[in-house]
Each structure stands twice: as structure tokens, then as C-alpha cells.
PAZA-671745 format. One line per field, with one value per residue: chain; residue number from 1; residue in three letters; x, y, z of N, C-alpha, C, O in turn. Coordinates in Angstrom, 3 decimals, m for minus. Each point is the difference from the previous one (the first is absolute). Example, Ala and Ser with C-alpha at 12.3 -4.5 7.8 and 13.67 -1.06 7.14 Angstrom:
chain: c(A:A)
resi: c(1:2)
resn: c(ALA:SER)
n_u: c(13.190:m1.386)
n_v: c(m5.690:1.069)
n_w: c(7.800:m1.385)
ca_u: c(m0.890:0.820)
ca_v: c(1.190:1.190)
ca_w: c(0.000:0.060)
c_u: c(0.900:m0.770)
c_v: c(1.200:1.090)
c_w: c(0.000:0.730)
o_u: c(1.036:0.509)
o_v: c(m0.019:1.108)
o_w: c(0.665:0.169)
//
This chain:
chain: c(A:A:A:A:A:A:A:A:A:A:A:A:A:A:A:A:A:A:A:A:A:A:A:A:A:A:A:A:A:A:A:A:A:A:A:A:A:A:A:A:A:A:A:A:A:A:A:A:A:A:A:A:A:A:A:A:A:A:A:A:A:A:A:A:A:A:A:A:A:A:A:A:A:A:A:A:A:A:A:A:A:A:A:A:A:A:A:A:A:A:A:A:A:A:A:A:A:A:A:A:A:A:A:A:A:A:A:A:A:A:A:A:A:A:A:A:A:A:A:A:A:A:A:A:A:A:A:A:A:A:A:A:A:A:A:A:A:A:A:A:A:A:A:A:A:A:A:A:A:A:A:A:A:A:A:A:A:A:A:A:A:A:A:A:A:A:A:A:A:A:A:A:A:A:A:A)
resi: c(1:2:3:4:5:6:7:8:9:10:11:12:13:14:15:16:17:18:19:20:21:22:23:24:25:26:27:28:29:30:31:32:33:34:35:36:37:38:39:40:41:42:43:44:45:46:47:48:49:50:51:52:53:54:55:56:57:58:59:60:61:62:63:64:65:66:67:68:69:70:71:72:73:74:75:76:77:78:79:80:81:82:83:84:85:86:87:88:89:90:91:92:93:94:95:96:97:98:99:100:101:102:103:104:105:106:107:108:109:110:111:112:113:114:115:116:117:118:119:120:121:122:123:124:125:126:127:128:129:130:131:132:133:134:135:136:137:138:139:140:141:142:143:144:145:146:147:148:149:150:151:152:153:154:155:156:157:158:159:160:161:162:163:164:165:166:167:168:169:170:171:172:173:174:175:176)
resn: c(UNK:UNK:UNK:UNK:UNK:UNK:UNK:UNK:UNK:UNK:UNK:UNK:UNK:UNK:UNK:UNK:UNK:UNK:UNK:UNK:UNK:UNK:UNK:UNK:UNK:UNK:UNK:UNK:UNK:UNK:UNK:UNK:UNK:UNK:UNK:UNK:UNK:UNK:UNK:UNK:UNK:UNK:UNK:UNK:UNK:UNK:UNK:UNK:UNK:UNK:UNK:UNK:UNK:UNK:UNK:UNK:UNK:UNK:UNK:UNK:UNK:UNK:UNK:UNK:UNK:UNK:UNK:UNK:UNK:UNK:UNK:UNK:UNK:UNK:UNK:UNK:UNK:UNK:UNK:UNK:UNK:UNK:UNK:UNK:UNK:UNK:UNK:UNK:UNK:UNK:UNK:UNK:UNK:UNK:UNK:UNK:UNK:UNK:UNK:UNK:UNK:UNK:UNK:UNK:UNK:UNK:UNK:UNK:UNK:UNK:UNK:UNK:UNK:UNK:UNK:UNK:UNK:UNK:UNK:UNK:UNK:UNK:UNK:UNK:UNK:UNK:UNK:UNK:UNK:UNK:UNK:UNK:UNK:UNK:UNK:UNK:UNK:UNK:UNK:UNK:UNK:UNK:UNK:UNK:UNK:UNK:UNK:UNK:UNK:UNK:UNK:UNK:UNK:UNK:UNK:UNK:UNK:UNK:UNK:UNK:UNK:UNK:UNK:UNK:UNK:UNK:UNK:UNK:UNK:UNK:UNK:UNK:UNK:UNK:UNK:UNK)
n_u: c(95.655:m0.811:0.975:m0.234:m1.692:1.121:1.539:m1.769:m1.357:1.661:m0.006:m2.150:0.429:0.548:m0.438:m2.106:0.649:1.152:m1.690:m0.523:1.352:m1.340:1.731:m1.512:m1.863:1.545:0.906:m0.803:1.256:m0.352:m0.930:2.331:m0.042:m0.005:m0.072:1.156:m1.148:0.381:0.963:m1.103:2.469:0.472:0.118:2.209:m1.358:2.058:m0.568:2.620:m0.624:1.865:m1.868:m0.785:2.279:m1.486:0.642:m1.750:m2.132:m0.599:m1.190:1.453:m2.221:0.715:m1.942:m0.555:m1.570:m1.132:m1.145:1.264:m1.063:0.108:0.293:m0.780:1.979:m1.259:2.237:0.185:2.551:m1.204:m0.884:2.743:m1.321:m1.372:1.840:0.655:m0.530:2.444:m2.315:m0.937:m0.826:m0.223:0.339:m1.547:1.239:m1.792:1.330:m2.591:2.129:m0.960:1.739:m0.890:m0.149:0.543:m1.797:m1.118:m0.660:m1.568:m2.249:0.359:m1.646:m2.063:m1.236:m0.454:m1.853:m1.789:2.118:m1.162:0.066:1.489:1.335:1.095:2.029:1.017:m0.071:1.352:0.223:m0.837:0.804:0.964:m1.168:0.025:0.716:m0.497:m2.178:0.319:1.229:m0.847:m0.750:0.187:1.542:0.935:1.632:2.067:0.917:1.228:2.093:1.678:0.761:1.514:1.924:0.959:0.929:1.579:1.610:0.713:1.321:2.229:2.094:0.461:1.936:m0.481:m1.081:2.103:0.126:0.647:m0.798:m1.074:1.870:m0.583:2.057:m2.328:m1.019:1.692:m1.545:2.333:m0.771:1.408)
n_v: c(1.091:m1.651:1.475:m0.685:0.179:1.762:0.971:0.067:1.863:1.350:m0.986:m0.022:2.555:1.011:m0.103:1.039:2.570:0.601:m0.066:2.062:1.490:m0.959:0.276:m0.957:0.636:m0.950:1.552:m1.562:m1.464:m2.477:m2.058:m0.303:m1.794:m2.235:m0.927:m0.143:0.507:m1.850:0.040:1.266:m0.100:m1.535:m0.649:m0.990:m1.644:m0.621:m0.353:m0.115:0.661:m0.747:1.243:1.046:0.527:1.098:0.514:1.544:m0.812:m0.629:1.838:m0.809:m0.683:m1.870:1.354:m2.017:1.274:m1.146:2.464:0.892:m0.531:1.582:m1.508:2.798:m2.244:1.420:1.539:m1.767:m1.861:m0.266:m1.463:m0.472:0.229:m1.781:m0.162:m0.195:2.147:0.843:m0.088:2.120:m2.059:1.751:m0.520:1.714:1.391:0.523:1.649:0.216:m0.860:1.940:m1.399:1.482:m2.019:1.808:0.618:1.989:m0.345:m1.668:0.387:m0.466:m1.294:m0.456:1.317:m0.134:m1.359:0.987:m0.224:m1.201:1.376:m0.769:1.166:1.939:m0.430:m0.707:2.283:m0.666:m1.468:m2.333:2.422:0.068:m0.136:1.770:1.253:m1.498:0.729:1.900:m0.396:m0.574:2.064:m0.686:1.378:0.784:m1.394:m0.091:1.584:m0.981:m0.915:0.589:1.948:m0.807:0.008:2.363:0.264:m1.547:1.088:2.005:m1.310:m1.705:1.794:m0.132:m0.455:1.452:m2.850:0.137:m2.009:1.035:m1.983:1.093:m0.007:0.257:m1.101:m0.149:m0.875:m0.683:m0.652:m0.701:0.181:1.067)
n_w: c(36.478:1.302:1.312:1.868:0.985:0.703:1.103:2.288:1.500:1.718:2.159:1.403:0.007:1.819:2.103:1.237:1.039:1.496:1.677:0.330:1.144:1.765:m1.542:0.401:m0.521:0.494:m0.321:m0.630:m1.047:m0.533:0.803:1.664:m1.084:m0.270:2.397:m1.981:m2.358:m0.967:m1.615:m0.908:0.188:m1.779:1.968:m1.073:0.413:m0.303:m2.005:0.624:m2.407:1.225:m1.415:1.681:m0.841:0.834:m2.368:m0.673:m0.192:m1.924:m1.059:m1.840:0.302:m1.555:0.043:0.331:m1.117:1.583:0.293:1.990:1.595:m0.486:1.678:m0.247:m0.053:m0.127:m0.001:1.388:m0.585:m1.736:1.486:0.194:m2.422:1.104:1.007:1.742:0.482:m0.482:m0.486:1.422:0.373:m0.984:2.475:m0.952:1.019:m0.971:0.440:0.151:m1.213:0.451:m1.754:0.421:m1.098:0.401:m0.849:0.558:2.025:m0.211:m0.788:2.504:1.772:m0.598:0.914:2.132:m0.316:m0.087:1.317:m0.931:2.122:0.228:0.628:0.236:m1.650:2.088:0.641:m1.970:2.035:m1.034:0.917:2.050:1.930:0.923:1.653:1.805:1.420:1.414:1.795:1.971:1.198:2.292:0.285:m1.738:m1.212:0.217:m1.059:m1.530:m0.360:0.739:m1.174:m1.570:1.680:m0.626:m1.953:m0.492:1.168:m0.790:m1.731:0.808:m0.182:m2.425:1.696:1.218:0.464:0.635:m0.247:2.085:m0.398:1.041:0.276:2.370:m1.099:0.102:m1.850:1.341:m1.259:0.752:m1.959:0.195)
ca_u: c(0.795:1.362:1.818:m0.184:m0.750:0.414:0.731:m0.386:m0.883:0.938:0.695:m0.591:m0.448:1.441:m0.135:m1.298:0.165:0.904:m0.824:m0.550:1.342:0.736:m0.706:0.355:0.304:0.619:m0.570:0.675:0.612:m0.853:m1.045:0.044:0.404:m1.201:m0.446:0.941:m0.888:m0.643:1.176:1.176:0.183:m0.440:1.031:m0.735:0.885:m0.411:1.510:0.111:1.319:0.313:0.892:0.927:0.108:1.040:1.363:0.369:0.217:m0.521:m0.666:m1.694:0.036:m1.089:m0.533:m0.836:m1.187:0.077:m0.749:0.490:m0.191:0.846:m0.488:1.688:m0.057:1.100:0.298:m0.357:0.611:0.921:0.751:m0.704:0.184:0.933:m0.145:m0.767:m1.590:m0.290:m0.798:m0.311:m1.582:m0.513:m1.407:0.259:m1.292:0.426:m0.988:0.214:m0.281:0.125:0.274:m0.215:1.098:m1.047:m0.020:0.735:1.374:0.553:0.557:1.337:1.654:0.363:0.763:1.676:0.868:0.627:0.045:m1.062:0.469:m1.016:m0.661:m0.453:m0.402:0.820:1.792:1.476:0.701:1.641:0.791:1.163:m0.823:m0.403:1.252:0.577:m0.522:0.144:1.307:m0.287:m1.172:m1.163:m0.700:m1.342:m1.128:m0.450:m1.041:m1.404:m0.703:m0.550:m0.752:m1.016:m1.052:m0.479:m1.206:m0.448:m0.613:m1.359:m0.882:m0.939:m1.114:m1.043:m0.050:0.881:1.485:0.679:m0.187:0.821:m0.320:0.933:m0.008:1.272:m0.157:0.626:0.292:m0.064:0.655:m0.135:m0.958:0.708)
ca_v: c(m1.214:0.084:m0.151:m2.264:m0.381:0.666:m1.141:m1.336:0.021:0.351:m1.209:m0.772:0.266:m0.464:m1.606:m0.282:0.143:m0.551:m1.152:0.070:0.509:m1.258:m2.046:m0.967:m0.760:m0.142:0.619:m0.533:1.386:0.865:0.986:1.369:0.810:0.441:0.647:1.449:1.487:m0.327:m0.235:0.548:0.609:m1.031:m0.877:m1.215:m1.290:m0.503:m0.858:m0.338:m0.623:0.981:m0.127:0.889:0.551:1.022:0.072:0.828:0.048:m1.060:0.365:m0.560:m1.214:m0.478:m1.515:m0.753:m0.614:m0.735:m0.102:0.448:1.401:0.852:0.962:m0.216:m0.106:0.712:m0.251:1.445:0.588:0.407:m1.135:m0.872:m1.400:m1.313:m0.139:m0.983:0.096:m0.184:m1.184:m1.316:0.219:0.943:0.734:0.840:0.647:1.309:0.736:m0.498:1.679:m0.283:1.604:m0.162:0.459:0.646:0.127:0.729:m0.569:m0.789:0.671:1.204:m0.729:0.300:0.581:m0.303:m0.864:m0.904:m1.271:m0.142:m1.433:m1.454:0.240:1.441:0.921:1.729:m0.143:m0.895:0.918:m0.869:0.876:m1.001:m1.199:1.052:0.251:m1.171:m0.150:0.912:m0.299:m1.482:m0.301:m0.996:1.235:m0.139:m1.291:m0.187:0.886:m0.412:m0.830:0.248:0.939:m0.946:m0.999:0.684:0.474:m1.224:m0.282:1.044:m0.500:m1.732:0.245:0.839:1.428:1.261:0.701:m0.835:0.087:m0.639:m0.478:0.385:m0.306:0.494:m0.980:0.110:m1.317:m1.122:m1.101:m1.198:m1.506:m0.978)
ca_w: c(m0.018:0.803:m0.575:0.035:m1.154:m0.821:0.065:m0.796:m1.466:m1.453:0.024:m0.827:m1.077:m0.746:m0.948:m1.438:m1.728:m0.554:m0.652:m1.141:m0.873:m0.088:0.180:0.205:m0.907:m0.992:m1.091:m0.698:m0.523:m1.191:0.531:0.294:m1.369:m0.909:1.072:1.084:1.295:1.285:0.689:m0.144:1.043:1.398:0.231:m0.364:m0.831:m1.391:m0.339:m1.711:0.084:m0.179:m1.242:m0.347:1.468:m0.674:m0.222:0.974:1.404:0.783:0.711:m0.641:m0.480:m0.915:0.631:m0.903:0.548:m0.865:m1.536:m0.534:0.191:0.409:1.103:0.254:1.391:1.142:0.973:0.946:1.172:m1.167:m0.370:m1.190:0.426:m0.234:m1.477:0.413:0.332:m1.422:m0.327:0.544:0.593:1.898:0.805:0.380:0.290:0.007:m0.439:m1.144:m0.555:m1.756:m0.617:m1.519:m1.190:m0.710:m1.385:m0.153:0.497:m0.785:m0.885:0.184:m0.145:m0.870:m0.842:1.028:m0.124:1.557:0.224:1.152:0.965:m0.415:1.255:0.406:m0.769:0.384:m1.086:1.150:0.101:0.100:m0.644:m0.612:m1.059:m0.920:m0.379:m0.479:m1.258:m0.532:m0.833:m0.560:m0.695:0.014:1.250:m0.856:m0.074:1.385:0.632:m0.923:0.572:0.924:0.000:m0.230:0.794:0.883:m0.669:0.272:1.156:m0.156:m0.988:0.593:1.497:0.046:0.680:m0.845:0.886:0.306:1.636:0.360:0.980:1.198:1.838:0.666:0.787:1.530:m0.150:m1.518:0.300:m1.012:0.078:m0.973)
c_u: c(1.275:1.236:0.008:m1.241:0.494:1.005:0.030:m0.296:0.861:0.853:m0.695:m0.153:1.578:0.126:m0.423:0.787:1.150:0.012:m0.843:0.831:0.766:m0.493:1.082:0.091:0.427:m0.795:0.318:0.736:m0.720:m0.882:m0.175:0.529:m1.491:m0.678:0.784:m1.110:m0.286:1.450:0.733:m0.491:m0.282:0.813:m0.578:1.350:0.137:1.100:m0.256:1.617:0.997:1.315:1.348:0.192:0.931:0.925:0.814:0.362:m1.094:m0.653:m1.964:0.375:m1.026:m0.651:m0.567:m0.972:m0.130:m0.461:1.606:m0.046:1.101:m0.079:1.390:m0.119:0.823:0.120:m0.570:0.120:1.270:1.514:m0.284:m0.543:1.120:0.285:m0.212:m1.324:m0.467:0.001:m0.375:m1.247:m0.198:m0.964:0.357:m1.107:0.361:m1.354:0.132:m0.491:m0.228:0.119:m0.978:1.020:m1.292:0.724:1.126:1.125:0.372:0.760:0.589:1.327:0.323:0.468:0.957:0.673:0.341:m0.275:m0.723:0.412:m1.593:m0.517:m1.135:m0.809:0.427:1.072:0.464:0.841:1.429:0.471:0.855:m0.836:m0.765:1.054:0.627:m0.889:m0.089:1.584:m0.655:m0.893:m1.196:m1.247:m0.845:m1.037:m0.241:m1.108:m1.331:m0.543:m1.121:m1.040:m1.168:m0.578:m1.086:m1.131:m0.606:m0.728:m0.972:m0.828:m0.885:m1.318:m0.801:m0.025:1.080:1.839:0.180:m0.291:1.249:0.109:1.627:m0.086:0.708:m0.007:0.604:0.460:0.054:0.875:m0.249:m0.972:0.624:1.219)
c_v: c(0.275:m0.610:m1.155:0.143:0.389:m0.822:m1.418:m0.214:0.345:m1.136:m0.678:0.235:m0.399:m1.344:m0.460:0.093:m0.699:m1.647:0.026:m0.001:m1.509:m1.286:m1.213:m1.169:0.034:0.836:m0.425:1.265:0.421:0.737:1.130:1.098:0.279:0.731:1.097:0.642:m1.211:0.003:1.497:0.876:m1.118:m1.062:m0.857:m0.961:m0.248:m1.125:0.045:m0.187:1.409:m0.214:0.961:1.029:1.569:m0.225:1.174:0.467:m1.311:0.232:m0.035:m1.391:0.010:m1.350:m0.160:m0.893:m1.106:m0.193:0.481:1.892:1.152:0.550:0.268:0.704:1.208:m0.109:1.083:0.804:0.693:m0.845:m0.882:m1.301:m0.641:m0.627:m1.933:m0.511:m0.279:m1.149:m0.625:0.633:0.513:0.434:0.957:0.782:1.732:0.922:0.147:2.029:m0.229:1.404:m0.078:1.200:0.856:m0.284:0.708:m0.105:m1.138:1.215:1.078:m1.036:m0.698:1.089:0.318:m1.223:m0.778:m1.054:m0.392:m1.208:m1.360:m0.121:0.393:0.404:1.639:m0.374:m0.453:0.850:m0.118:0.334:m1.545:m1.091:0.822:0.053:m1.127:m0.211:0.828:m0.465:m1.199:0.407:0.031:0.852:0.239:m0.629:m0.267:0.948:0.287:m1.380:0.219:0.660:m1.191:m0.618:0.584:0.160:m1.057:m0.333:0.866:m0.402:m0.304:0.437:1.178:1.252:0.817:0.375:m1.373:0.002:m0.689:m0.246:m0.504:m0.866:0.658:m0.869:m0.253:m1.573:m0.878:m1.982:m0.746:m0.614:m1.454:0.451)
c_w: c(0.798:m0.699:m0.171:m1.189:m1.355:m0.359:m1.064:m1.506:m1.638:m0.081:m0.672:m1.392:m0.934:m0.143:m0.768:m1.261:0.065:m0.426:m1.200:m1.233:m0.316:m0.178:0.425:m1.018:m1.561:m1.866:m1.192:m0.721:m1.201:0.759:0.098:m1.404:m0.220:0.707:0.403:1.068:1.216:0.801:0.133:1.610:1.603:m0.145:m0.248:m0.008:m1.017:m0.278:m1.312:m0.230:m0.177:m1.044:m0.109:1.585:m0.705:0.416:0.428:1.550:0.839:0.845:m0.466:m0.647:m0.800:0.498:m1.170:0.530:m0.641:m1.539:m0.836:0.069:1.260:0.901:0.580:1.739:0.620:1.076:0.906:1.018:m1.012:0.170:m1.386:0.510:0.046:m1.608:m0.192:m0.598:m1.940:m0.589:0.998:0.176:0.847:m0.105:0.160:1.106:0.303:m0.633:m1.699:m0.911:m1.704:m0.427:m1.426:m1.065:m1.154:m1.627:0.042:0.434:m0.960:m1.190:m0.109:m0.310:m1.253:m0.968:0.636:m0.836:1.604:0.043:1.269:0.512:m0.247:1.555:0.073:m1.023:m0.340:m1.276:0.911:0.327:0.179:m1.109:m1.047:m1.444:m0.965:m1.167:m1.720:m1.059:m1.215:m1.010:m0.959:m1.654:m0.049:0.917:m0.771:0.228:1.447:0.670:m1.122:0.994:1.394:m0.242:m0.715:0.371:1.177:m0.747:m0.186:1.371:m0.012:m0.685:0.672:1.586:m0.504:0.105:m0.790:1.307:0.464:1.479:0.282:1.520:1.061:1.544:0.073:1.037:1.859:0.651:m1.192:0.750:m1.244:m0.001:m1.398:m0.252)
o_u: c(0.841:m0.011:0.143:0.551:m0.348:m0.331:0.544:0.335:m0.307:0.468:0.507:m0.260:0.170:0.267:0.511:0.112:m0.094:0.714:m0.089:m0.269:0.855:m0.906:1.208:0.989:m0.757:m0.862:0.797:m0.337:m0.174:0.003:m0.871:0.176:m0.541:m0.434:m0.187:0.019:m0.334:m0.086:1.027:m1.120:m0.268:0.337:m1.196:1.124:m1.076:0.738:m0.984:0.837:m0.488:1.108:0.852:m0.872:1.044:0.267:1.121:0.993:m0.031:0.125:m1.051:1.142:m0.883:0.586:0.018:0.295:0.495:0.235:0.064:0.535:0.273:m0.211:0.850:m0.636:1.117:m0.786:m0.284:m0.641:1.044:0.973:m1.068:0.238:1.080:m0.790:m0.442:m0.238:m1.081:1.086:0.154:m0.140:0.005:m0.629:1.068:m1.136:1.035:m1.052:1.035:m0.897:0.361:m0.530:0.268:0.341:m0.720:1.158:1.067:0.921:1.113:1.207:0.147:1.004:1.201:0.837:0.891:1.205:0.937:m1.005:0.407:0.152:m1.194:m0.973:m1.015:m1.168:m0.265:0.342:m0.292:0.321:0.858:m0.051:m0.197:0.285:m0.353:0.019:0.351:0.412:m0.175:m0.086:0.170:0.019:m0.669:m1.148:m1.080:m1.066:m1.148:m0.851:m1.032:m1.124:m1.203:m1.010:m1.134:m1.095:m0.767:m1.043:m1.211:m1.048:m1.004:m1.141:m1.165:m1.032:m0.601:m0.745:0.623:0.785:m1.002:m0.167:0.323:0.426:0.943:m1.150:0.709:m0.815:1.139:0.616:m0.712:0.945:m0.970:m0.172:m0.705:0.745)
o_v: c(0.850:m0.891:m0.254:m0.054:m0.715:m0.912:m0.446:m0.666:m0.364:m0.124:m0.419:m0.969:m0.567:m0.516:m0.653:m0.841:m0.791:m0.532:m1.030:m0.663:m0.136:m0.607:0.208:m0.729:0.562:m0.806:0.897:1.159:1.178:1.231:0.711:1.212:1.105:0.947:0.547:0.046:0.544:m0.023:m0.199:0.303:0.310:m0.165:m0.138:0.458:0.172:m0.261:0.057:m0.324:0.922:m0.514:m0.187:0.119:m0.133:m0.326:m0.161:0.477:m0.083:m0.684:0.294:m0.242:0.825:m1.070:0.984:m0.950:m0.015:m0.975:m0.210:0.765:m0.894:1.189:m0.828:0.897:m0.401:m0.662:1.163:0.859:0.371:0.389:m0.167:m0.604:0.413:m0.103:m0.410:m1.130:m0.410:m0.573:m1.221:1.219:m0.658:0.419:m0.069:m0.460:0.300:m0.492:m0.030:0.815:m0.935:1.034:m0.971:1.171:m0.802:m0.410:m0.566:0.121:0.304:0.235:0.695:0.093:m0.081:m0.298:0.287:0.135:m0.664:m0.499:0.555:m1.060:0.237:m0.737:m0.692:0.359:0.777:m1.005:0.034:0.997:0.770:m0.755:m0.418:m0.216:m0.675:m0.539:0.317:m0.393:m0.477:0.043:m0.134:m0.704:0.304:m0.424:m0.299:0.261:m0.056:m0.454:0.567:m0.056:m0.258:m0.556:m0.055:m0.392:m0.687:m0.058:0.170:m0.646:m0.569:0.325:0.386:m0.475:0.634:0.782:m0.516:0.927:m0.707:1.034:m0.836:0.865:m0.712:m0.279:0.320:0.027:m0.007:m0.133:m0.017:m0.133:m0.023:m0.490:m0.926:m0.625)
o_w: c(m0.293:m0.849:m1.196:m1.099:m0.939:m0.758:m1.011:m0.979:m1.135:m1.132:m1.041:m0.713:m1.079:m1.085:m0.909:m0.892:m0.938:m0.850:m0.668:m1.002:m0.874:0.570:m0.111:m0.082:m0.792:m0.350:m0.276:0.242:m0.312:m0.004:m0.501:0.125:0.041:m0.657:1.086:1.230:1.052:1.228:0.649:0.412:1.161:m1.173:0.260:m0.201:m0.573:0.951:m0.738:0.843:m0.654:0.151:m0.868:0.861:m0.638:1.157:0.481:0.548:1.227:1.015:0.568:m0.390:0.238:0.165:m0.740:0.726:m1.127:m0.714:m1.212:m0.803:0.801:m0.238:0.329:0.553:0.329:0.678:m0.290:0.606:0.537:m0.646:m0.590:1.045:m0.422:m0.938:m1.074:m0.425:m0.423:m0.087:0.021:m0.099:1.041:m0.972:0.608:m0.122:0.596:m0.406:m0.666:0.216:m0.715:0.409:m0.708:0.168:m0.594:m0.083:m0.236:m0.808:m0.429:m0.057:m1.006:m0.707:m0.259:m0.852:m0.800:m0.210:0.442:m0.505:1.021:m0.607:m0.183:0.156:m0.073:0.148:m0.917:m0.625:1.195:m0.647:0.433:m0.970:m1.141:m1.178:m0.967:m1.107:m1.136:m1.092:m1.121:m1.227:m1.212:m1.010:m0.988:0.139:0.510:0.559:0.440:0.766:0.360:0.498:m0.024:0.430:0.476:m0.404:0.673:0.652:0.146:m0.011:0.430:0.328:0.090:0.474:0.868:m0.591:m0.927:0.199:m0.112:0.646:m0.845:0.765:m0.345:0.338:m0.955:0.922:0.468:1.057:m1.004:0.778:m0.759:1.117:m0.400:m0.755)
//
């Protein structure tokens, strides 16, 4: 194979996959929850509503699908979002990752007592708002809570780990 066929032929193969890796049309956001293995590691569209933007550094957002479910948006030029963008409807499109939260990890942080960002699911790491609940009281219950609804979410899908479904977003526009 000459230097020009060669060429061609690794040009043509890089497109293929990076077309394969991609869609065009729109995924709904439950979908891609309930479908993670068909999605994870390939770019997709999705919309939903974005309930929440960290308070820290504004560099992850909470979308909400429309059943009510959690796909958390990052950034991926490690800029924050717009803060704008909180309660409104967006199209996002980006590559799509999933962490799963094992048994065991739930029941380390619990017995940490950690307070788990409603994002992510990670401990928080907004020292100050920690802080305030801990004087307040309430860092307890607050991190029983959570840990409850994590074991609640393992009940309902069956499995022995939390999946947490992710973009790292390379586009987003308002649609409402």
C-alpha cells in the first residue's frame, strides 16, 4: 500500500469511528439512565432541566430528566458554568461517563458521616456550608439522609452500586 492509500484509508477509519462514537439525534435523558452500557464512552444530545449549578466552583450542574432523575453535567474546559443556565431547559451534547458508587463505598461514608453533594454523590466539598451544618446540628441527619436515598436507589435498580451518570459537556444551548 502506497503513502496516498494509506493515508486515505487511516483518514477514512478516523471518521467512521468518530461517527460511530456520535449521534445526532437527540436521547432522551431517562433513556440514557436506564441504557448507560449503550451510551457510556460516546457523544450524545440530551435535554432536561437544570436544577442546581455548584456552589463551589460552578464547574458541574444537576439536570433533571423529565421522570425526575439526575444526570450530572460537567465542564470540560474546567471553566464554570453560566449561572444563567439555573432553571432553564437545555440541550446539552458531550461525551457521556458513568461512576458507579459500590456498597462499600456507601457504607464507608457513612460511617465518615459524610455529607454527600446531591450532585455527584462525592462528599462536599463546600468546607463553609459544611461547616454551618455541623454548628446548626443537622450534618447528621443530613448525611443519614442521603446515605438513604443511595440505598433506596440500589433497592429500586437491583444492583449492589449506584450508577451515576455524567456528560462532560462540549456544548449546551437553551431550548426554553
Amino acid at each position: 500500500m502506497n503513502r496516498r492509500n494509506f493515508l486515505s484509508t487511516l483518514v477514512g477509519g478516523v471518521v467512521l469511528a468518530s461517527l460511530s462514537s456520535c449521534t445526532d439525534s437527540i436521547v432522551s435523558a431517562d433513556n440514557l439512565i436506564v441504557n448507560i452500557d449503550k451510551y457510556v464512552n460516546r457523544r450524545v444530545k440530551t435535554e432536561g432541566f437544570i436544577a442546581h449549578i455548584c456552589g463551589v466552583d460552578g464547574k458541574k450542574m444537576k439536570l433533571l430528566s423529565d421522570n425526575g432523575e439526575v444526570i450530572v453535567i460537567l465542564s470540560r474546559d474546567n471553566n464554570s458554568f453560566d449561572s444563567s443556565l439555573y432553571e432553564k431547559r437545555i440541550r446539552v451534547y458531550g461525551l457521556v461517563k458513568e461512576e458507579r458508587l459500590s456498597k462499600k463505598f456507601i457504607e464507608e461514608k457513612e460511617k465518615e458521616k459524610a455529607i454527600l453533594c446531591h450532585v455527584d454523590q462525592r462528599p462536599c466539598k463546600d468546607t463553609k456550608w459544611i461547616q454551618t451544618k455541623v454548628e446548626e446540628g443537622v450534618s447528621d441527619s443530613l448525611s443519614q439522609k442521603s446515605i438513604e436515598k443511595l440505598r433506596q436507589k440500589m433497592a429500586k435498580q437491583g444492583k449492589d452500586y449506584v450508577s451515576i451518570v455524567s456528560i462532560i459537556c462540549e456544548q449546551y444551548e437553551i431550548v426554553e
